[in-house]
C-alpha positions as CSV (number, residue, x, y, z in Angstrom):
1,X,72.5,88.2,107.3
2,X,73.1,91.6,106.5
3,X,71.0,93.0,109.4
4,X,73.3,91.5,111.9
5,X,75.7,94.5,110.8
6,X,75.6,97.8,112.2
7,X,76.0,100.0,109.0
8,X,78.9,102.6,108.8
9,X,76.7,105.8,108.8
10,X,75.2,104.6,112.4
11,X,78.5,103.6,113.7
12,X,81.6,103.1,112.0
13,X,83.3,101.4,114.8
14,X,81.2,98.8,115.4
15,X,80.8,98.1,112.0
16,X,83.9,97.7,111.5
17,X,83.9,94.8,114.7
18,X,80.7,93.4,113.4
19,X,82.4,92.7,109.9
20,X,85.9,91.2,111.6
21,X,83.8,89.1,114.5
22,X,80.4,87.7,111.9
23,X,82.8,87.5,108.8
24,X,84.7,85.0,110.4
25,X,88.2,86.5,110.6
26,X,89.1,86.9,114.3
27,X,87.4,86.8,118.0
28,X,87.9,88.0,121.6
29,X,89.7,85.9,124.0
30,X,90.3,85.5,127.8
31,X,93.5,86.9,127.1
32,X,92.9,90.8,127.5
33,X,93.7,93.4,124.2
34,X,94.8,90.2,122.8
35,X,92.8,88.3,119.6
36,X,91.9,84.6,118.2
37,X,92.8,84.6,114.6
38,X,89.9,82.4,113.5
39,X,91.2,80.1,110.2
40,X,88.9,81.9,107.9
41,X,91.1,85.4,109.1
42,X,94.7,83.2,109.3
43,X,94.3,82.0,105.4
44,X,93.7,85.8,105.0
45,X,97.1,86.1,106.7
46,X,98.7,83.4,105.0
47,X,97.7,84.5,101.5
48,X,99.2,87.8,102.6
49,X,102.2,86.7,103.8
50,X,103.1,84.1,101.2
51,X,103.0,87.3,98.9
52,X,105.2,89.2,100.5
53,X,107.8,86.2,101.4
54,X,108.2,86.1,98.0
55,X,108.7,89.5,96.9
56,X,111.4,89.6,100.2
57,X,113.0,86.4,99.0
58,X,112.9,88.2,95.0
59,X,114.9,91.4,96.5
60,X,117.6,88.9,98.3
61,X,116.4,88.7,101.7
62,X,116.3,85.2,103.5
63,X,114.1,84.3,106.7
64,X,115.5,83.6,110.2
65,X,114.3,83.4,113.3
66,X,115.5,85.3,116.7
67,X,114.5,85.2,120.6
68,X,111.2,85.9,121.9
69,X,112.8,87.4,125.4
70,X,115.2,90.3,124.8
71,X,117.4,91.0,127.8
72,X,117.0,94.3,129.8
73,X,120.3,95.7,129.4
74,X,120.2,94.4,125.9
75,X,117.0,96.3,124.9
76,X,118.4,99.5,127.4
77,X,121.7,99.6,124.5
78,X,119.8,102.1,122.3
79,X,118.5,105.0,123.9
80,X,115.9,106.4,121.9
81,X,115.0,103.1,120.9
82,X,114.1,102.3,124.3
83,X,112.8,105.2,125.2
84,X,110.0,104.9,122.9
85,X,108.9,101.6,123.5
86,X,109.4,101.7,127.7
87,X,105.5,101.9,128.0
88,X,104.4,99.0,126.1
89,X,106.7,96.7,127.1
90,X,105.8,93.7,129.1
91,X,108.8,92.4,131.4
92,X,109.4,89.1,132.7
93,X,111.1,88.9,136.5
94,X,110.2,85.1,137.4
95,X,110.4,81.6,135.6
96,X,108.2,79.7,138.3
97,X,105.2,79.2,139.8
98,X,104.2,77.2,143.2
99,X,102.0,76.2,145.1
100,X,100.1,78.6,147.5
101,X,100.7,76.7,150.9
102,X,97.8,78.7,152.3
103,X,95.3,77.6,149.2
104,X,96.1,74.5,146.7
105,X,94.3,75.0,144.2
106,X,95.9,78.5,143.8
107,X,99.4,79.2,142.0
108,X,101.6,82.1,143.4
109,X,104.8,83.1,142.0
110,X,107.8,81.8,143.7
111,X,109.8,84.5,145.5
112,X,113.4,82.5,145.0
113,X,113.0,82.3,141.0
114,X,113.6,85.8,140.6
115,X,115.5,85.9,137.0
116,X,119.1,87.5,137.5
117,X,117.7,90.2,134.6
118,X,114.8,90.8,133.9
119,X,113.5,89.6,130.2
120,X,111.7,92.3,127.5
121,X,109.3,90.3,125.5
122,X,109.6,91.7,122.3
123,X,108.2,95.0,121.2
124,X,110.5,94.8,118.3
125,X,113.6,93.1,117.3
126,X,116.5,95.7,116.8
127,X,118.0,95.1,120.3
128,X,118.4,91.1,120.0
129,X,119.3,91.2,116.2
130,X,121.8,93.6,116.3
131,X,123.7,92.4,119.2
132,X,123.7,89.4,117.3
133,X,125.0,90.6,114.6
134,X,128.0,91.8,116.3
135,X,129.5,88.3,116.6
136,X,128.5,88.2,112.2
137,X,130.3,91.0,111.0
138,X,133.8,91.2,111.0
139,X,134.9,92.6,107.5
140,X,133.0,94.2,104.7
141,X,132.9,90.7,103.2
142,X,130.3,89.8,105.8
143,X,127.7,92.4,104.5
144,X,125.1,93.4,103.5
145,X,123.5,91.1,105.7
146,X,119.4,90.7,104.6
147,X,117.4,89.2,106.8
148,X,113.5,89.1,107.4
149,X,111.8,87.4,110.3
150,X,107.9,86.4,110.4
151,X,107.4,86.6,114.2
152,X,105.1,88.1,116.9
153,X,105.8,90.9,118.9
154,X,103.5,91.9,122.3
155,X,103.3,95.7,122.8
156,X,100.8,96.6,126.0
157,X,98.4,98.8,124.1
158,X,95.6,100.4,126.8
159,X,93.1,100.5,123.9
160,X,92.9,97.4,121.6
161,X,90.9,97.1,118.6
162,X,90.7,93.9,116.7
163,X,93.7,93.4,114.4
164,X,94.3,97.7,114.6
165,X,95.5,97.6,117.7
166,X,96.3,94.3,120.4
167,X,98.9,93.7,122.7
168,X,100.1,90.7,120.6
169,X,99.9,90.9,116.6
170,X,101.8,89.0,114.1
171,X,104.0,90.6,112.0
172,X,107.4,90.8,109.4
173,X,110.5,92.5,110.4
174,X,113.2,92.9,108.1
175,X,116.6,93.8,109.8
176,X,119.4,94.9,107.6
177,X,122.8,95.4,107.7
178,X,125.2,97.8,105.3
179,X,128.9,98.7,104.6
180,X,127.7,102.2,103.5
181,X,124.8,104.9,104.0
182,X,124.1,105.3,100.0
183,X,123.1,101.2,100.4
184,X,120.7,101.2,103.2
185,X,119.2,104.3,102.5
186,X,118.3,102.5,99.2
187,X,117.8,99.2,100.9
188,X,115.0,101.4,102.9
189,X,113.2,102.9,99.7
190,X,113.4,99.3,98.0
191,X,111.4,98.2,100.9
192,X,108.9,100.8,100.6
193,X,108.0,99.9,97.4
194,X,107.6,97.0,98.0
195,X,105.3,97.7,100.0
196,X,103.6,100.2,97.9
197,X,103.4,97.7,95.0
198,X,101.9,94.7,97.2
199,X,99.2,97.0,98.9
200,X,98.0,98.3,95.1
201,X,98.5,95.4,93.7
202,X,97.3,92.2,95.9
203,X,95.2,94.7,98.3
204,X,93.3,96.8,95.8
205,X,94.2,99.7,98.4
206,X,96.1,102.9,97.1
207,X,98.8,104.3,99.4
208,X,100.1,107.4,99.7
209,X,104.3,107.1,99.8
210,X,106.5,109.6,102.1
211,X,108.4,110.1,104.9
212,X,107.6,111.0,108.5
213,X,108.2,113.8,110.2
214,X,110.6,114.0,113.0
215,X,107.8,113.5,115.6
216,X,106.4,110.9,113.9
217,X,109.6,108.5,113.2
218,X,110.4,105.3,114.5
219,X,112.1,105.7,117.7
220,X,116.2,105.2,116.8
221,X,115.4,106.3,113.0
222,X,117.2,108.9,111.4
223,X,114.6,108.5,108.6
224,X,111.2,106.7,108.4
225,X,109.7,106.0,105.1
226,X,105.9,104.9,105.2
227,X,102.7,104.2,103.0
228,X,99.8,105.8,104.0
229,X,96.2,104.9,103.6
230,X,92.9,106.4,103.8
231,X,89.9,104.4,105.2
232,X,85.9,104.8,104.3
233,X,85.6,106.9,107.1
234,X,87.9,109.6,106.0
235,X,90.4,108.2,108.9
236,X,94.2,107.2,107.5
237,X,95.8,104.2,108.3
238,X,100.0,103.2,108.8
239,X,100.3,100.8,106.2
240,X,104.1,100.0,106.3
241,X,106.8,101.5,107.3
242,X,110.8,101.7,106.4
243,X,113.6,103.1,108.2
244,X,116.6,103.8,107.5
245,X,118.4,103.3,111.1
246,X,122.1,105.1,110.3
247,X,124.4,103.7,112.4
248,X,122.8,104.4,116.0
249,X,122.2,100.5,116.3
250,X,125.6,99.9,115.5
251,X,126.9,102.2,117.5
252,X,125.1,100.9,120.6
253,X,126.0,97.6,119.7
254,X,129.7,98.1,119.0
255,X,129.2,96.4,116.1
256,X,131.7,97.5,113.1
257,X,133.5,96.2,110.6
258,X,137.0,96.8,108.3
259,X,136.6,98.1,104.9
260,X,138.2,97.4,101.5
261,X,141.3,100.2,102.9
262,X,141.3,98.3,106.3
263,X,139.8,101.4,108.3
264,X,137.2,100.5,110.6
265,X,133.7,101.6,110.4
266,X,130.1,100.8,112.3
267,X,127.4,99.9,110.1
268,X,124.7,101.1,108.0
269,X,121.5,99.6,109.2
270,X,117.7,99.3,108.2
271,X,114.6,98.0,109.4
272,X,111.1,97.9,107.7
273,X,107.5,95.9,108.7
274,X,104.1,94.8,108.4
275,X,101.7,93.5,110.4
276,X,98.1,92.5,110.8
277,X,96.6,95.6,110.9
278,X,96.9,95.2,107.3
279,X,94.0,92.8,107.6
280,X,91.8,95.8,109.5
281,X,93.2,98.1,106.3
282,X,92.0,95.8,104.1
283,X,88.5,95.0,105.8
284,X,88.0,98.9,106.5
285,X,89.1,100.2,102.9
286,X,86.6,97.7,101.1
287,X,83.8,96.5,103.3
288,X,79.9,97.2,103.0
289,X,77.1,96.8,104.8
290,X,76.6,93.5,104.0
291,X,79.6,92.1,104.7
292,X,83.5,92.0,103.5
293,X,84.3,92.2,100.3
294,X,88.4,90.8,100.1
295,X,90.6,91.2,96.6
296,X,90.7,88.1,94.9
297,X,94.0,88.3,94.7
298,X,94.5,87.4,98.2
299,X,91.4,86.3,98.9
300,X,91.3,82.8,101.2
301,X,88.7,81.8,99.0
302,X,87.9,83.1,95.8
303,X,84.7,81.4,94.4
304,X,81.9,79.4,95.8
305,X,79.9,77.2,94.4
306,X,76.4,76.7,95.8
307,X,73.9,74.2,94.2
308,X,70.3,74.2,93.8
309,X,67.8,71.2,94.0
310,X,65.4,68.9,94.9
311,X,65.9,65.8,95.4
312,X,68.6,63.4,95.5
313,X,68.8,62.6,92.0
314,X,68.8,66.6,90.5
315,X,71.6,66.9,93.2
316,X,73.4,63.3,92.0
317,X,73.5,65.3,88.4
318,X,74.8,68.9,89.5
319,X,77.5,67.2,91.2
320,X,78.4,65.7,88.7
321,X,78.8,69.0,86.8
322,X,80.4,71.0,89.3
323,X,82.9,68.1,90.0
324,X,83.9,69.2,86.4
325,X,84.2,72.7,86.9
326,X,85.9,72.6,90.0
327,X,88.9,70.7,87.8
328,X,89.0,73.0,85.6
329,X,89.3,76.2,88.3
330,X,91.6,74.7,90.0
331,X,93.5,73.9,86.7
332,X,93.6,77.8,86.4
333,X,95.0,78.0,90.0
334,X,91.5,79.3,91.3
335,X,90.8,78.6,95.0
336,X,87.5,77.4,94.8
337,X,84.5,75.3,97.1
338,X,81.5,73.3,96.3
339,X,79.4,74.0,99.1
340,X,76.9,70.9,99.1
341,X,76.6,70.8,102.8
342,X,72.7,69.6,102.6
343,X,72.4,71.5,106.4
344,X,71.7,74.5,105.0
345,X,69.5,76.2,102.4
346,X,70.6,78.2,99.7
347,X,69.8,81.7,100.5
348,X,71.8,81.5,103.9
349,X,75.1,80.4,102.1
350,X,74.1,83.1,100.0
351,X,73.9,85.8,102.6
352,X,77.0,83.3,104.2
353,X,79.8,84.0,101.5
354,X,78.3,87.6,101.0
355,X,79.5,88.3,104.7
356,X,82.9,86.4,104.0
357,X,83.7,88.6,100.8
358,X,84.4,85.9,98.7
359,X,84.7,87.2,95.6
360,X,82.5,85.1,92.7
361,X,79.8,83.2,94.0
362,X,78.3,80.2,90.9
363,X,74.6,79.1,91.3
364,X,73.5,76.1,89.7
365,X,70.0,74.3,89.6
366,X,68.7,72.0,88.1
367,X,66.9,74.3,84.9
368,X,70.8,75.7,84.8
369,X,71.5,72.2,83.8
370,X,69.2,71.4,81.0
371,X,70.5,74.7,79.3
372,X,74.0,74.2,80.2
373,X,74.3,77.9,82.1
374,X,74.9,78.9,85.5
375,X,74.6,82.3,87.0
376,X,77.5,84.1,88.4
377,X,77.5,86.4,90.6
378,X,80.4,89.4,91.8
379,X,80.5,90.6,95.2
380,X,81.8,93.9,94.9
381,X,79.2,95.5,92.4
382,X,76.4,92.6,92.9
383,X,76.2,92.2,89.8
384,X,74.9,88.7,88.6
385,X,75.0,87.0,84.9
386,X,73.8,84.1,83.2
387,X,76.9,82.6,81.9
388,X,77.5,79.2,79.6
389,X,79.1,76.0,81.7
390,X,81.3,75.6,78.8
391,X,83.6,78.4,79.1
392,X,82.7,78.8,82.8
393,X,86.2,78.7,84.0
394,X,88.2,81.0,81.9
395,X,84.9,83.7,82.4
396,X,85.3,83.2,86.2
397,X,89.6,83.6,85.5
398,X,89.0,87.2,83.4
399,X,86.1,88.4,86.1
400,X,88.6,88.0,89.0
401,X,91.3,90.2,87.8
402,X,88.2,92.7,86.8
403,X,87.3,92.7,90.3
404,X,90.8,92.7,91.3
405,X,91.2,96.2,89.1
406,X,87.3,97.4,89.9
407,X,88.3,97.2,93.6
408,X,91.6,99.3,93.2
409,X,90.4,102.3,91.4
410,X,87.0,102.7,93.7
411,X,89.7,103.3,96.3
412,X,91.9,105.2,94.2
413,X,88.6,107.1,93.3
414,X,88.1,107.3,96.8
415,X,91.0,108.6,98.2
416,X,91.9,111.4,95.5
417,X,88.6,112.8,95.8
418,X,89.4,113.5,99.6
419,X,92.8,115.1,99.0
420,X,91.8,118.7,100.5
421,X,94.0,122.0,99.9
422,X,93.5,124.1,103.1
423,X,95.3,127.1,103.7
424,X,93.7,128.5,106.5
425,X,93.3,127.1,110.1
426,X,89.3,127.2,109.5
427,X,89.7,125.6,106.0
428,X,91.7,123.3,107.8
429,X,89.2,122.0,110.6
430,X,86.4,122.5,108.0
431,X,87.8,119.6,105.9
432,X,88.6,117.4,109.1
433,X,85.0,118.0,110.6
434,X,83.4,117.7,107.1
435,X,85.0,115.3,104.3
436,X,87.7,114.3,106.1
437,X,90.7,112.1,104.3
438,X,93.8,114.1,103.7
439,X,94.8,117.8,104.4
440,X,97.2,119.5,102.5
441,X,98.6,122.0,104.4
442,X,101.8,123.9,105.2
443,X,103.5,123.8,108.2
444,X,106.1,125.7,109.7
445,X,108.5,122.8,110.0
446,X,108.5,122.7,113.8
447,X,107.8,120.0,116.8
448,X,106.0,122.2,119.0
449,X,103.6,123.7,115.8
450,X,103.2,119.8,114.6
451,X,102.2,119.1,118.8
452,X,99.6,121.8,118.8
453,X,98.1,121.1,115.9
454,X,97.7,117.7,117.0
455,X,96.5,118.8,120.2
456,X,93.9,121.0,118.9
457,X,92.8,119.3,116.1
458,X,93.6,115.4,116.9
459,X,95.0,115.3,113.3
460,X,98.9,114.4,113.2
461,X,101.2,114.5,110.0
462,X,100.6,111.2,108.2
463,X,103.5,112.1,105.9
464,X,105.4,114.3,103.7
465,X,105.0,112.9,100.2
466,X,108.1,111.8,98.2
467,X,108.8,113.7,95.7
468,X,106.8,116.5,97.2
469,X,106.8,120.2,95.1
470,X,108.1,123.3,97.2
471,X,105.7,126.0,97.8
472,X,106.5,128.8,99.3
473,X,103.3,129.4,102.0
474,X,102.2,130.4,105.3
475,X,101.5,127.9,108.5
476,X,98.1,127.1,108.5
477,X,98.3,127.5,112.7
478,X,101.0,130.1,113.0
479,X,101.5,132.0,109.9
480,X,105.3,131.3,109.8
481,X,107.2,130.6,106.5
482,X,106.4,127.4,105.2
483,X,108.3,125.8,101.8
484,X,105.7,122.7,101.1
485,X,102.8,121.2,102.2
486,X,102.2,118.2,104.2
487,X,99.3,115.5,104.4
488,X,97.4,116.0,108.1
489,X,94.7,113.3,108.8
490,X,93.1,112.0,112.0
491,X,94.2,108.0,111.8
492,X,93.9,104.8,113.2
């Protein structure tokens, strides 16, 4: 199975779509830059979101849902908002199709269904929510207002990469709305670590914390907070992202409200999300050459069962066994499948659920029987033990949070160790041409420095760390004052 991979030192790229497409997580469609989210990939998904619908609903937010179709003018209301979505956007001007009279089997767009205004399909969700929220908030008794929405969004990308990068991706957009600056600047940070704590925690994948610099921020942001993180190949990846929105939505929107003192005021707003590219984070920052390996913790699938036999009546007998264990997983709130599908042979599920990354694979024959063992085996490390049937269950329990942990600080390990200090323009391309992963570097605080470097280098500012320790330095490109450093990577 495993030589159906390209490996990542002949070409990470198409490792990376040999692992999504053979591992069962997503496939092309007719559809162009746009994906099938197979159900092995969409459990993946659901895992993932059921997580973080929980930790949304644990900080006070509720779900709703909004429109698809945002109106032109609507969408137009925010300036820079618009501005920086204008190219991606796909626009609807027509709501029928007829008949071509020259040619019936062909459809043409009818010329007299021209829509009054022409519809944005969503690139995001500020536009429609917030002049919404206009006819919501009246008096400081109507906020905050917390609300999260599990939606798609369609953003015409030129280059699409399978879950990285498609014109349509899932995703969770939280949309907040505050009576003062102090609370959605806080909502913002809450959000972040959120975000922080579920990619550690469920993802096994460390994240760098900061905020963006002005080039970099979400377009209407005054501030955008984000969680950067650094893939196999030394590239970094936009985890999440946070933004604390001041009151330009508001403003756009008209949309105020009457404090404690009666004095009106426009509101404090927020919005934060995730999407599906956490999927390509999470296959990118694990993955081998033989396949996925996934975090049990989110894992569709965490152990397999795979039996070994001859014969009807050894298999009647294993069955019988594994009916048992499965009970007692489950008991223990394992996900867990007894592959006895007699189509296949034993080392191709073997090579099967190695590609799929599930996490704990359980052998049993029929000599595993008459000593009451079977052999478990880890995909992460490989490693395999003989392991008694009695206590099978609360072994397999204790080895997925080892796994779990095992995964978490290899990537920690991982990305620490490609950190790099430079603090000269040479030292600077040395690390991105060589190691790669993170620079730490000063620069001079301005736009048209950040642009050349980018330009010259293809590495942007993935974030200035919170919390970050002033330094008094020099510009790695110009030599200009600098007070702190910055983390430069190339990225996805």
């Amino acid at each position: 199975m495993s030589k159906e991979i390209t490996s990542r030192a002949q070409d990470y790229s198409q490792w990376y779509n040999d692992l999504v497409v053979k591992g069962g997580l997503a496939d092309y469609t007719a559809v162009r830059g746009c994906m099938v989210i197979k159900p092995y990939g969409f459990g993946l998904w659901e895992n993932m979101r059921d997580v973080l619908d929980k930790m949304f609903k644990d900080t006070g937010h509720q779900n709703a849902y909004f429109p698809l179709f945002v109106p032109k003018s609507l969408f137009e209301a925010e300036e820079k908002n618009a501005e920086g979505f204008a190219k991606e956007c796909a626009v609807v001007t027509h709501y029928r199709l007829k008949t071509d009279p020259n040619n019936k089997s062909k459809l043409i767009v009818d010329p007299e269904a021209k829509l009054e205004e022409e519809l944005i399909v969503r690139p995001t969700s500020e536009a429609i929510i917030w002049s919404t929220y206009k006819g919501w908030i009246q008096s400081y008794r109507d906020l905050p207002i917390l609300i999260n929405q599990w939606a798609n969004v369609v953003r015409w990308e030129m280059r699409t990469r399978l879950f990285l990068r498609t014109a349509e991706f899932l995703w969770q957009e939280g949309h907040t709305a505050h009576s003062t600056k102090k609370e959605a600047v806080e909502e913002a940070e809450r959000m972040l670590e959120v975000y922080a704590d579920f990619a550690e925690n469920y993802m096994a994948m460390p994240v760098i914390k900061g905020i963006k610099s002005p080039n970099e921020r979400f377009a209407g942001a005054e501030e955008t907070y984000c969680i950067e993180a650094l893939m196999q190949d030394g590239k970094a990846l936009q985890a999440g992202t946070s933004h604390f929105l001041g009151q330009n939505f508001a403003k756009a929107f008209d949309v105020k409200f009457s404090d404690k003192e009666n004095k009106l005021d426009y509101v404090w707003a927020t919005s934060w999300g995730v999407s599906t590219r956490l999927i390509g984070a999470l296959v990118m920052a694990h993955s081998d050459d033989d396949g996925l390996i996934l975090p049990p913790r989110i894992a569709p699938l965490q152990v397999v069962i795979v039996p070994i036999y001859k014969g009807e009546e050894q298999k009647a007998t294993i069955d019988h066994k594994v009916k048992e264990i499965v009970g007692h997983l489950k008991d223990l709130g394992i996900r867990v499948k007894y592959d006895d599908n007699e189509n296949t042979r034993p080392g191709w599920k073997f090579a099967q659920y190695e590609m799929q990354g599930v996490p704990v694979r359980i052998a049993i024959g029929a000599r595993d029987l008459q000593n009451n063992v079977a052999e478990v085996a880890r995909r992460d490390t490989k490693a395999k033990v003989t392991v008694d049937i009695n206590g099978i269950a609360f072994y397999v329990k204790a080895l997925l949070e080892e796994i779990q942990l095992h995964m978490y600080n290899k990537a920690y390990q991982f990305t620490h160790e490609h950190i790099t200090s430079a603090n000269t323009w040479e030292e600077f391309l040395g690390v991105l041409d060589g190691k790669g992963g993170f620079v730490s570097a000063h620069w001079d605080g301005t736009a048209e420095t950040e642009e050349k470097i980018k330009e010259l280098s293809k590495a942007t500012i993935r974030c200035i760390p919170l919390e970050n320790p002033l330094e008094d330095g020099k510009c790695i490109l110009t030599g200009n004052v600098s007070t702190q450093r910055v983390l430069f990577a190339r990225a996805y």
